[in-house]
Backbone bond lengths (Angstrom), bond angles and torsions (degrees), N, CA, C in turn:
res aa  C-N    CA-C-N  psi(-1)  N-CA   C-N-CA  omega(-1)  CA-C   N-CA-C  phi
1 X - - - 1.449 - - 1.529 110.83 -
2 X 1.117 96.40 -28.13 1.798 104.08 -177.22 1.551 116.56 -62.84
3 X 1.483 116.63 -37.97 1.434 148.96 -169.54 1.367 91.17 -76.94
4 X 1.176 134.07 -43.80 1.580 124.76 -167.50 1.765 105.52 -91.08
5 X 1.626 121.24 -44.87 1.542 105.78 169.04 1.269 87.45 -58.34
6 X 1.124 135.39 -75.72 1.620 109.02 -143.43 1.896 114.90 -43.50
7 X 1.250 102.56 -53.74 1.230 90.38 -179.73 1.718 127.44 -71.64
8 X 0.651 113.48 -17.74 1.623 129.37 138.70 1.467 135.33 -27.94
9 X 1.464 112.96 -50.77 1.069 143.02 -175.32 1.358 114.31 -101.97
10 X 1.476 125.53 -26.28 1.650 127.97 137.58 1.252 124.18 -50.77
11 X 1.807 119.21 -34.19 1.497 107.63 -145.52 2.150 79.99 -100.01
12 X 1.951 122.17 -18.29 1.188 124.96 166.74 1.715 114.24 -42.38
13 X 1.467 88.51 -53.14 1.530 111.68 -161.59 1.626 110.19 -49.17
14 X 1.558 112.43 -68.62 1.028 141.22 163.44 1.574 118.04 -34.45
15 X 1.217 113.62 -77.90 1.645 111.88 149.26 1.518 118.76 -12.28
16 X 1.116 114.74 -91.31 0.941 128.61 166.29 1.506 152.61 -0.09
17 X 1.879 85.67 -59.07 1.586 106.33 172.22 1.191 88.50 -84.83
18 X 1.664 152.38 -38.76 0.717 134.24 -169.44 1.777 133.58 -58.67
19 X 0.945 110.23 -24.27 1.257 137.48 -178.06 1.548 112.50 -95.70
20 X 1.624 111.16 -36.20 1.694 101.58 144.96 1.741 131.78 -52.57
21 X 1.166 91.22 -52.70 1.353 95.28 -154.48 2.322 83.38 -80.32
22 X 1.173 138.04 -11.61 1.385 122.64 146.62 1.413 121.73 -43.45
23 X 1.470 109.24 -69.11 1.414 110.83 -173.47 1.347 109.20 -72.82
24 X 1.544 135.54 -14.79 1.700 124.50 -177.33 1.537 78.17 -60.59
25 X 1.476 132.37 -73.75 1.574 131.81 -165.64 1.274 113.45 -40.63
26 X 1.476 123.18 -55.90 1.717 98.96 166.13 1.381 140.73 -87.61
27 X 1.771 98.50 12.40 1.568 99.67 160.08 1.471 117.12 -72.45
28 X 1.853 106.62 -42.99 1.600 90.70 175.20 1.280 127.12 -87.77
29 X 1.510 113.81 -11.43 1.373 126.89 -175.04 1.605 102.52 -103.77
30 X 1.710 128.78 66.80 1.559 100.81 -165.82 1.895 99.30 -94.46
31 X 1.467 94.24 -19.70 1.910 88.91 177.54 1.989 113.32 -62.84
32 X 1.097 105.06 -38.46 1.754 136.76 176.99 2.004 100.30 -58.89
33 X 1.454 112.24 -36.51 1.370 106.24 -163.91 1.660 90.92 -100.11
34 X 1.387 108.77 -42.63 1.582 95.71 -177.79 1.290 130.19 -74.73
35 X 1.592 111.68 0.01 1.701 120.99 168.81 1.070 116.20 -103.95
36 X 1.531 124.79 24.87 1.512 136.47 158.91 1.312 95.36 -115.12
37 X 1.346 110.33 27.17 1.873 99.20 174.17 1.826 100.46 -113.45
38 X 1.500 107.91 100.77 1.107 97.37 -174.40 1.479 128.52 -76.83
39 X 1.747 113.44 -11.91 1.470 102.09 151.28 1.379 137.16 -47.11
40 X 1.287 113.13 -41.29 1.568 125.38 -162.81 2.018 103.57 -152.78
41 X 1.349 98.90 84.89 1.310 92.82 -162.76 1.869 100.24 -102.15
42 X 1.201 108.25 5.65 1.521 121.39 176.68 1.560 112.55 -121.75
43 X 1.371 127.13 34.61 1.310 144.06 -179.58 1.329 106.92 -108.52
44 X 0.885 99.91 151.93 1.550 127.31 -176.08 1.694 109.31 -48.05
45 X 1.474 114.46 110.59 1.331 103.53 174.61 1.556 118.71 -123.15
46 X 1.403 117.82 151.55 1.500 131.11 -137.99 1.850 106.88 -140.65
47 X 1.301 96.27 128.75 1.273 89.47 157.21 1.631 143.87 -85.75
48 X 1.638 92.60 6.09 1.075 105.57 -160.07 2.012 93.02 -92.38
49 X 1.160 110.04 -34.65 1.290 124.13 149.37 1.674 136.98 -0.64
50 X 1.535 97.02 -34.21 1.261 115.68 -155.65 1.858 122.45 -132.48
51 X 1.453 82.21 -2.78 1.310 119.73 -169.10 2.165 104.36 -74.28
52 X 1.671 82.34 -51.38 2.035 83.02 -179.10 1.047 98.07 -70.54
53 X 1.593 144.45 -82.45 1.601 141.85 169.55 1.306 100.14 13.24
54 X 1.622 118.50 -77.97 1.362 115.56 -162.97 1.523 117.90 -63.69
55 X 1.335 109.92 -40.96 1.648 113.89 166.44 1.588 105.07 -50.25
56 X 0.804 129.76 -63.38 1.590 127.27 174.65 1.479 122.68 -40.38
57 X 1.305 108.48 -55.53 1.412 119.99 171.09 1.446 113.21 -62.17
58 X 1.129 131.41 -23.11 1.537 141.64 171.66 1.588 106.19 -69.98
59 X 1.529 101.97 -61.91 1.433 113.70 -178.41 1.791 109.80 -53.68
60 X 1.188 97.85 -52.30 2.082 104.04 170.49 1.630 93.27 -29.67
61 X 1.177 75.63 -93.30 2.045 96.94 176.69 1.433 113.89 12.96
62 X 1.334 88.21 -91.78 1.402 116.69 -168.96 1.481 125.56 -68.30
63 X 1.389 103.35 3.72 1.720 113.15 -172.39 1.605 80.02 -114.10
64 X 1.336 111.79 -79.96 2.115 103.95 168.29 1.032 112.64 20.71
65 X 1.642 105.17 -83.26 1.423 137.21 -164.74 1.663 104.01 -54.46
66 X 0.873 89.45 -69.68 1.931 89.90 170.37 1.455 107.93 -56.16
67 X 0.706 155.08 -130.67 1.272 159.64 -177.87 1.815 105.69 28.06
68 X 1.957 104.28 -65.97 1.463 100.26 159.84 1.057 137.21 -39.61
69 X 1.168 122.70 -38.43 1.355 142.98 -136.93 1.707 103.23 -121.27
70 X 1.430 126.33 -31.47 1.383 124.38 -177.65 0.856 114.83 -50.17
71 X 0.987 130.45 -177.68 1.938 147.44 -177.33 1.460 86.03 -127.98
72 X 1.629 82.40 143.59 1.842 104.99 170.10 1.646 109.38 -68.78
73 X 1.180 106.09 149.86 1.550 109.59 163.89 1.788 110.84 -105.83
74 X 1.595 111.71 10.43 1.160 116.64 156.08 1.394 123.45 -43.69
């Protein structure tokens, strides 16, 4: 059981940062992220936009980390 959070908690981790380090780029870049949006590449772009992503990507994170990091109750 130990072998599976851990790997679990790598594949969180990983995720995770990944989806940080997306939205850090369209928090500072949000005109740059919304004109690679080829649905709507003249829409309204926001920083506020970029804000849940990062809550998520934090939350990944930080659950990852736990998960890696727990102790068995074996």
């Amino acid at each position: 059981m130990r072998v599976v959070r851990l790997v679990a908690g790598i594949a969180l981790l990983a995720i995770g940062f990944l989806i940080l380090a997306i939205a850090v780029v369209a928090f500072i870049d949000p005109v740059g992220t919304k004109m690679a949006d080829d649905g709507d590449p003249f829409g309204p772009a926001s920083r506020v936009d970029a804000v849940l992503p990062m809550l998520l990507g934090t939350a990944s994170v930080f659950f990852g980390w736990r998960l890696a990091r727990g102790k068995s109750a074996d």
